[in-house]
Structures are given as C-alpha cells and as structure tokens.
mmCIF file of the N, C-alpha and C atoms, coordinates in Angstrom:
data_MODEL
# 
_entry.id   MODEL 
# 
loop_
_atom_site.group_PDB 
_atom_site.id 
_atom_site.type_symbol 
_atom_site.label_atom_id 
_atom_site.label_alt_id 
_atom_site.label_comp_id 
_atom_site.label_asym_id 
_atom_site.label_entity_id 
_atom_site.label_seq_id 
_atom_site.pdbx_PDB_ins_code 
_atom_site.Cartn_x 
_atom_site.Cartn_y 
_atom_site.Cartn_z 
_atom_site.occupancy 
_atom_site.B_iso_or_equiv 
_atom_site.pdbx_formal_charge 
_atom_site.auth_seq_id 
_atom_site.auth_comp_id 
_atom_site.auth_asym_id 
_atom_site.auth_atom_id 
_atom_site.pdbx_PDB_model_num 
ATOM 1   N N  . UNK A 1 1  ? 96.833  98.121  118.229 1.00 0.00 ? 1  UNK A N  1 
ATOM 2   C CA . UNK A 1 1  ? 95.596  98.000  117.499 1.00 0.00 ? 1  UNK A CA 1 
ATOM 3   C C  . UNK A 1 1  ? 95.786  98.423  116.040 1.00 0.00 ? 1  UNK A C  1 
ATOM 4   N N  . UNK A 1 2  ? 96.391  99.635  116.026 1.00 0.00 ? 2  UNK A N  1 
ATOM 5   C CA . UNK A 1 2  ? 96.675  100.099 114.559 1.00 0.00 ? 2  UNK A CA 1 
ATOM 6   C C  . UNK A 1 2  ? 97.858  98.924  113.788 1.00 0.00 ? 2  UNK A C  1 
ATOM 7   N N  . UNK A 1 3  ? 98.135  98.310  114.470 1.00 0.00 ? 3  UNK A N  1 
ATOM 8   C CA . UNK A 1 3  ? 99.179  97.486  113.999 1.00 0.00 ? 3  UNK A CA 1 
ATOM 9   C C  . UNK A 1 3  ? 98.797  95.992  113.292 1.00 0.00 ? 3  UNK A C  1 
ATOM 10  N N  . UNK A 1 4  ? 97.809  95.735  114.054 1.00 0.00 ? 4  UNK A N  1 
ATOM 11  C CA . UNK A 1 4  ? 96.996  94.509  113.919 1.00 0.00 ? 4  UNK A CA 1 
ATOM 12  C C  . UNK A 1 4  ? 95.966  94.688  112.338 1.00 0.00 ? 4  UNK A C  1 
ATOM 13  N N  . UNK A 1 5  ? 95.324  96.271  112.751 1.00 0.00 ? 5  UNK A N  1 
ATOM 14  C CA . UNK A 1 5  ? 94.840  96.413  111.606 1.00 0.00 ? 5  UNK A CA 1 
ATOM 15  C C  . UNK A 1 5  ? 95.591  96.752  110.235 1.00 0.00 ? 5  UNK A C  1 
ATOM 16  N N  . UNK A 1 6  ? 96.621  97.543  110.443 1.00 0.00 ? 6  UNK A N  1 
ATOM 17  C CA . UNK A 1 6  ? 97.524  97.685  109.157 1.00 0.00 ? 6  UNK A CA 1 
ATOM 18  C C  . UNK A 1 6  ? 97.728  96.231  108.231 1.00 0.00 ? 6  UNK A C  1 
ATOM 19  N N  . UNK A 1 7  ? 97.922  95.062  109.604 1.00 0.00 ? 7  UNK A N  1 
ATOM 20  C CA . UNK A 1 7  ? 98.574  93.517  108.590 1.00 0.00 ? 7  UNK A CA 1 
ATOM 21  C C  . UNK A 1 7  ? 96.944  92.788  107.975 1.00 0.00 ? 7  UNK A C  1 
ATOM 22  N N  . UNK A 1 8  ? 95.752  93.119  108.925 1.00 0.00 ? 8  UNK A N  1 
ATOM 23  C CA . UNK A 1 8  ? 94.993  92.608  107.917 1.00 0.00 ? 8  UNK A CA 1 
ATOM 24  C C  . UNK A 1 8  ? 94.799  93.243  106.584 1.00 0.00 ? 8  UNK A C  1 
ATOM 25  N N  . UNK A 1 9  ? 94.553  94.596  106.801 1.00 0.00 ? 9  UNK A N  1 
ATOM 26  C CA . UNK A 1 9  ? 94.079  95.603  105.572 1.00 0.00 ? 9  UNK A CA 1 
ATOM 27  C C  . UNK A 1 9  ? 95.450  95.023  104.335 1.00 0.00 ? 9  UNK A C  1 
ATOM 28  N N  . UNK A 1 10 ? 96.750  95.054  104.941 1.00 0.00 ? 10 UNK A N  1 
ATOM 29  C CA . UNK A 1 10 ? 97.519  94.151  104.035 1.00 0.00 ? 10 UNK A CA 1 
ATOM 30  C C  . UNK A 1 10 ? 97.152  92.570  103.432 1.00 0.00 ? 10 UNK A C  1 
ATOM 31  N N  . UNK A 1 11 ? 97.172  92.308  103.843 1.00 0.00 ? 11 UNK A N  1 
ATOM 32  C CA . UNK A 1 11 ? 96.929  90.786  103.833 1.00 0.00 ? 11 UNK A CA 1 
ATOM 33  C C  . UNK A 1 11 ? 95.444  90.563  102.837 1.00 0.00 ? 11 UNK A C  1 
ATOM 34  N N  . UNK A 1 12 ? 94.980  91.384  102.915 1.00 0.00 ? 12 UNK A N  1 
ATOM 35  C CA . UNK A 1 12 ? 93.274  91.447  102.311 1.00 0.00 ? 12 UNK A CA 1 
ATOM 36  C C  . UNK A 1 12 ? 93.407  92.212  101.029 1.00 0.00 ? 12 UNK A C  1 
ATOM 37  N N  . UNK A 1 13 ? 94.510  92.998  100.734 1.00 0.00 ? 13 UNK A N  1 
ATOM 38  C CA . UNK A 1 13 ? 95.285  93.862  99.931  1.00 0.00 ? 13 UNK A CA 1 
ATOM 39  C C  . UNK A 1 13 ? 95.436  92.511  99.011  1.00 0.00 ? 13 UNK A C  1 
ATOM 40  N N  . UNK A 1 14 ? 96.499  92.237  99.583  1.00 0.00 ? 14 UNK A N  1 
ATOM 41  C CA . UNK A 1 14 ? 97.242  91.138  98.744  1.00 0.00 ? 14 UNK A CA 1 
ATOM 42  C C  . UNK A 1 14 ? 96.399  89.982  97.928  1.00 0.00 ? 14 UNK A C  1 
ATOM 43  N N  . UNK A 1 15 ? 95.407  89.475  98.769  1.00 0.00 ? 15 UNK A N  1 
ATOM 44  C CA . UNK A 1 15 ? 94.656  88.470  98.536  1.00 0.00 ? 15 UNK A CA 1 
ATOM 45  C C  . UNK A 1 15 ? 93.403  88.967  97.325  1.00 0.00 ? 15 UNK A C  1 
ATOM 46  N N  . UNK A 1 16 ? 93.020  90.221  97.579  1.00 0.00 ? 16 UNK A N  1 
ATOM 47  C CA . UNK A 1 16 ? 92.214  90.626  96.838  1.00 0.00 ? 16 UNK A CA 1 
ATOM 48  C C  . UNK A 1 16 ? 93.220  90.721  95.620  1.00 0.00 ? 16 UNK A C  1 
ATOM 49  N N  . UNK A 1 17 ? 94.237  91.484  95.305  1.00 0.00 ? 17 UNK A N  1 
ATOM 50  C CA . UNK A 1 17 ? 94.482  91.960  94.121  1.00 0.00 ? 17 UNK A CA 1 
ATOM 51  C C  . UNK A 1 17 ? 95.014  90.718  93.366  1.00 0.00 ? 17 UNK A C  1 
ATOM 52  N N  . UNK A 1 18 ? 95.251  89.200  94.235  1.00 0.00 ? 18 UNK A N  1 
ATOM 53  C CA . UNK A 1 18 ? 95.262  88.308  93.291  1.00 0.00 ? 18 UNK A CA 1 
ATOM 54  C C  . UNK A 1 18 ? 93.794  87.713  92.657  1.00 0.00 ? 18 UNK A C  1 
ATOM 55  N N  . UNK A 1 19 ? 92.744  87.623  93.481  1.00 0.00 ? 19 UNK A N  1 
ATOM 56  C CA . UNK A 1 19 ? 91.579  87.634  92.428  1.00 0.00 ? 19 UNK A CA 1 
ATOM 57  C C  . UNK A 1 19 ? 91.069  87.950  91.939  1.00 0.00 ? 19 UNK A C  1 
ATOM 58  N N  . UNK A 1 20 ? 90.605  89.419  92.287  1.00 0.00 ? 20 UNK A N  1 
ATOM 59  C CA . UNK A 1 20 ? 90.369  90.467  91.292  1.00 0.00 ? 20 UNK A CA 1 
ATOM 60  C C  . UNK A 1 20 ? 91.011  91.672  90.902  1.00 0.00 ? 20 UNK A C  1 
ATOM 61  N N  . UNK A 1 21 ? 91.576  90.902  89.957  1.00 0.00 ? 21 UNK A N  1 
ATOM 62  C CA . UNK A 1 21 ? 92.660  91.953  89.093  1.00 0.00 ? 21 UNK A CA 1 
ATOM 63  C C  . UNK A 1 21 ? 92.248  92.994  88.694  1.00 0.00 ? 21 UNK A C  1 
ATOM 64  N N  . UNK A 1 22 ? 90.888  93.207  88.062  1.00 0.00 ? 22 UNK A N  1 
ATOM 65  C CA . UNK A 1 22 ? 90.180  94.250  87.661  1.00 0.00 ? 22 UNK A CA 1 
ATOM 66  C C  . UNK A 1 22 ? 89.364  95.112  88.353  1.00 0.00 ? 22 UNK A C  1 
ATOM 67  N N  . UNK A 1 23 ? 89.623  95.347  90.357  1.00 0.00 ? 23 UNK A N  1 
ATOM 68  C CA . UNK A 1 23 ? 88.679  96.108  90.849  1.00 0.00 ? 23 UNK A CA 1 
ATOM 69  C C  . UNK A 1 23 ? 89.854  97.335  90.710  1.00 0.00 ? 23 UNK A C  1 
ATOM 70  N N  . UNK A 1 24 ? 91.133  97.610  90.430  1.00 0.00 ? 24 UNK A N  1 
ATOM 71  C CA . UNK A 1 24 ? 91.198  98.769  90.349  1.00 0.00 ? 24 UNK A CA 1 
ATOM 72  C C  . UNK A 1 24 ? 91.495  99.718  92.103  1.00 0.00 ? 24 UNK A C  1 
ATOM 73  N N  . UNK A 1 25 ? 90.957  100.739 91.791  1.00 0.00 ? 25 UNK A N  1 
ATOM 74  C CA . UNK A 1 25 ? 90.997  101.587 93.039  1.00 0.00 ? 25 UNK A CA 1 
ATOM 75  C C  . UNK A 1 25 ? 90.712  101.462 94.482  1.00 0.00 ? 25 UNK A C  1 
ATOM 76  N N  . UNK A 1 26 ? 89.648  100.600 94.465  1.00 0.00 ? 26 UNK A N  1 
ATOM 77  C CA . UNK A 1 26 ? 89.361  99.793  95.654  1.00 0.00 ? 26 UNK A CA 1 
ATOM 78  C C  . UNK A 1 26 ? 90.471  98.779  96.355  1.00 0.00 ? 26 UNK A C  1 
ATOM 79  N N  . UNK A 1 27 ? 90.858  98.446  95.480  1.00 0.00 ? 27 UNK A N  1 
ATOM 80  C CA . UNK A 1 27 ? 92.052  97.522  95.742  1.00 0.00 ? 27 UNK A CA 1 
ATOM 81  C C  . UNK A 1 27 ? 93.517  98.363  96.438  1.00 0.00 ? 27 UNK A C  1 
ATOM 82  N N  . UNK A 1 28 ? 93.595  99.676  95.731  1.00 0.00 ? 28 UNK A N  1 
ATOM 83  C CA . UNK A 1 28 ? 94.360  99.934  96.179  1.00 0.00 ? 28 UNK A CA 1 
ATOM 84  C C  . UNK A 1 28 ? 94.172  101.256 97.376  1.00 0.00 ? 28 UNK A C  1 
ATOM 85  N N  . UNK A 1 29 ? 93.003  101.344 97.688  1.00 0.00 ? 29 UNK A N  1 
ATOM 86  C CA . UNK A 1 29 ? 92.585  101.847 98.764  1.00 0.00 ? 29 UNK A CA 1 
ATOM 87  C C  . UNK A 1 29 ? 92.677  101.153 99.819  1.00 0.00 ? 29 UNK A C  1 
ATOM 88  N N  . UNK A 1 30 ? 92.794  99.820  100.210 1.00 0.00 ? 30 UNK A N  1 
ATOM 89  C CA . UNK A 1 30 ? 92.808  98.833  101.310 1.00 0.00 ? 30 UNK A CA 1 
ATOM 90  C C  . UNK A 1 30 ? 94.492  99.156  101.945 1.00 0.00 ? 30 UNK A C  1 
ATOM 91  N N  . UNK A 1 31 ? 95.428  98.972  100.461 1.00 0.00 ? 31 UNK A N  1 
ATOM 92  C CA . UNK A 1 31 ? 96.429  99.422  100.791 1.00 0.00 ? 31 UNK A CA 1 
ATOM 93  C C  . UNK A 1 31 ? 97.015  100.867 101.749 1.00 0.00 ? 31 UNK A C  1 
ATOM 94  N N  . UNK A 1 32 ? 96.480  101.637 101.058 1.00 0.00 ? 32 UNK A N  1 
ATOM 95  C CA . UNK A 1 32 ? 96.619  103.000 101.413 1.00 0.00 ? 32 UNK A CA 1 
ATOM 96  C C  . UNK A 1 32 ? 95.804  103.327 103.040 1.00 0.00 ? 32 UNK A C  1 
ATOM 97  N N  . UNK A 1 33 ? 94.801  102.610 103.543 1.00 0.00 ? 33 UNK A N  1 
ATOM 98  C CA . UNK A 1 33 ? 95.072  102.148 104.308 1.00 0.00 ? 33 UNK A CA 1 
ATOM 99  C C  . UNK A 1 33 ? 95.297  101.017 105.247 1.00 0.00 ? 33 UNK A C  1 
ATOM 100 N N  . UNK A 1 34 ? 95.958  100.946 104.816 1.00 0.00 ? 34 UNK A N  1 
ATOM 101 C CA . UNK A 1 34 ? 97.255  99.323  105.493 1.00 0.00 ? 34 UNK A CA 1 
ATOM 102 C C  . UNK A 1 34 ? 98.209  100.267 106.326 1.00 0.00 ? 34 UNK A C  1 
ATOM 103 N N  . UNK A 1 35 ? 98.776  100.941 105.003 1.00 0.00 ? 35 UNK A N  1 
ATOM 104 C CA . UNK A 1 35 ? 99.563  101.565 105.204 1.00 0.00 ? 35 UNK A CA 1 
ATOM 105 C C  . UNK A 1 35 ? 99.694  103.280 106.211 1.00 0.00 ? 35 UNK A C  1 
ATOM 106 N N  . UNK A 1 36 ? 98.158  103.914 106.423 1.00 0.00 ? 36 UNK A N  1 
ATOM 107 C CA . UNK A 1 36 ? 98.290  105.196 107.334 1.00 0.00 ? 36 UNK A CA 1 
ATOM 108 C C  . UNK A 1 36 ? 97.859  103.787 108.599 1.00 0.00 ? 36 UNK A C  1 
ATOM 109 N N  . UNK A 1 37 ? 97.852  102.700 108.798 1.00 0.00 ? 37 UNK A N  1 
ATOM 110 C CA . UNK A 1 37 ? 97.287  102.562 110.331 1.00 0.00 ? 37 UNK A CA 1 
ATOM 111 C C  . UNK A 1 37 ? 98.776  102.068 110.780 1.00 0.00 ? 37 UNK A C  1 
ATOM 112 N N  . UNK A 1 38 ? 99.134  101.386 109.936 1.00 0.00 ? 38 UNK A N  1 
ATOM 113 C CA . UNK A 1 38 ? 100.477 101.306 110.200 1.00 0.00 ? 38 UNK A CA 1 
ATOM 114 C C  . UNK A 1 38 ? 101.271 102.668 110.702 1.00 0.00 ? 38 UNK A C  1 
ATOM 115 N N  . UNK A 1 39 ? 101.656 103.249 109.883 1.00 0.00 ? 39 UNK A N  1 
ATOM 116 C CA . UNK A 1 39 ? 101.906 104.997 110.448 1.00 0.00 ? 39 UNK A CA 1 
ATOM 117 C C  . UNK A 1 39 ? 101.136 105.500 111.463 1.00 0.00 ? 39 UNK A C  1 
ATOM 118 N N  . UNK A 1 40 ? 100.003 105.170 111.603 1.00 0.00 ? 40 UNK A N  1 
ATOM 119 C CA . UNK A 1 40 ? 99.220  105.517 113.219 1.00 0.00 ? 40 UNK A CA 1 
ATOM 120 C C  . UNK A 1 40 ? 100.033 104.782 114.650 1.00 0.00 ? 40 UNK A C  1 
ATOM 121 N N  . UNK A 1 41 ? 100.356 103.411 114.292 1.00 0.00 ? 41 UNK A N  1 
ATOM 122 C CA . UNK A 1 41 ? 100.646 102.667 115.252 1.00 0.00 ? 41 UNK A CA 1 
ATOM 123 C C  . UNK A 1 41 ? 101.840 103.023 115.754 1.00 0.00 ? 41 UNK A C  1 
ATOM 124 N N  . UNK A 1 42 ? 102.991 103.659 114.852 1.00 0.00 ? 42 UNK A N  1 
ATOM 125 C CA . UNK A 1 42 ? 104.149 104.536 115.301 1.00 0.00 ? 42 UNK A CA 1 
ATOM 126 C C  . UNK A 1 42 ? 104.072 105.615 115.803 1.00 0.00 ? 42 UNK A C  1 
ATOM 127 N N  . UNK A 1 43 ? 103.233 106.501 115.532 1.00 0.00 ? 43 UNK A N  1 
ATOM 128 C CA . UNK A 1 43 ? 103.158 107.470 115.813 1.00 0.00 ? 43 UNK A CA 1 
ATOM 129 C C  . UNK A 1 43 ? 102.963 107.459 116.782 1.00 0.00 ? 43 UNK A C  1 
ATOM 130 N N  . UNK A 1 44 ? 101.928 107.055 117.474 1.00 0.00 ? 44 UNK A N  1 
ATOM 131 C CA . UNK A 1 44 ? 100.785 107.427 118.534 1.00 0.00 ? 44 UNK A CA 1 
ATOM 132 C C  . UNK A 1 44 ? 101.727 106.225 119.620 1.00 0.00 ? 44 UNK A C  1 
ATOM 133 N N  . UNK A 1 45 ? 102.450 105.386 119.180 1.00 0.00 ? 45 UNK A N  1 
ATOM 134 C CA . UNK A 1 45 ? 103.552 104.648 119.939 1.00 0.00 ? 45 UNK A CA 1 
ATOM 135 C C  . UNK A 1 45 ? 102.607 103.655 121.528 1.00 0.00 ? 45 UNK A C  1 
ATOM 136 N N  . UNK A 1 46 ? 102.773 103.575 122.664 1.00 0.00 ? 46 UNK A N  1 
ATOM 137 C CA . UNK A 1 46 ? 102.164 102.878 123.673 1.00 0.00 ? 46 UNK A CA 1 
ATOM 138 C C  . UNK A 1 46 ? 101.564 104.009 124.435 1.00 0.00 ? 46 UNK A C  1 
ATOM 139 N N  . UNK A 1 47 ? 100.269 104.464 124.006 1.00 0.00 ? 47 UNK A N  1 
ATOM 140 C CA . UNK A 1 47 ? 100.220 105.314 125.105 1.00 0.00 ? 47 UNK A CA 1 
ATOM 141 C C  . UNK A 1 47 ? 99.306  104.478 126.117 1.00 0.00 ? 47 UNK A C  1 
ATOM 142 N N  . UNK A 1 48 ? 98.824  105.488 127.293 1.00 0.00 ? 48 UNK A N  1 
ATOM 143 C CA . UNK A 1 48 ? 97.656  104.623 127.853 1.00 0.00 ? 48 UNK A CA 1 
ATOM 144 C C  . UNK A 1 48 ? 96.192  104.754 128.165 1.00 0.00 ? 48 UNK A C  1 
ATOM 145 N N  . UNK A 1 49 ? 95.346  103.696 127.737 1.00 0.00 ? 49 UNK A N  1 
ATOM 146 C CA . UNK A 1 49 ? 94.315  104.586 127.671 1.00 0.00 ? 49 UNK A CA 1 
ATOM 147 C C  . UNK A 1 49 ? 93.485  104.682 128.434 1.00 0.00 ? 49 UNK A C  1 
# 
C-alpha cells in the first residue's frame, strides 16, 4: 500500500512541477512524501493484517 502510494505521490510530483513551476513548497511536499511512504513500505516490509 505504502508502495503504491509513494509512485503516485511521485508521479503527481513530477507532473505537477512540470506545470506549475511556481507553486514552490507544495510541490515539493508531495515529494517528501513520495518519498517517507516509500520508506514506510520497507520498513514495515509484509506484515499481516
């Protein structure tokens, strides 16, 4: 799940910062997390729930 969400929050990253060049921080907040769900999805590895 964290994995799935890390590639959209990427992907929405990417797409945003090519059209709006000028939002700045927001933009790179999507990243930042892209990037802890990604690090969630390792971490927390297959557990079961």
């Amino acid at each position: 799940m964290y994995l799935i969400l890390g590639i959209v929050l990427f992907v929405v990253w990417i797409g945003s910062f090519l059209v709006f060049k000028t939002a700045g921080v927001l933009i790179h907040l999507l990243l930042l997390f892209a990037i802890l769900s990604i690090v969630m999805h390792f971490i927390s590895g297959k557990r079961a729930v």
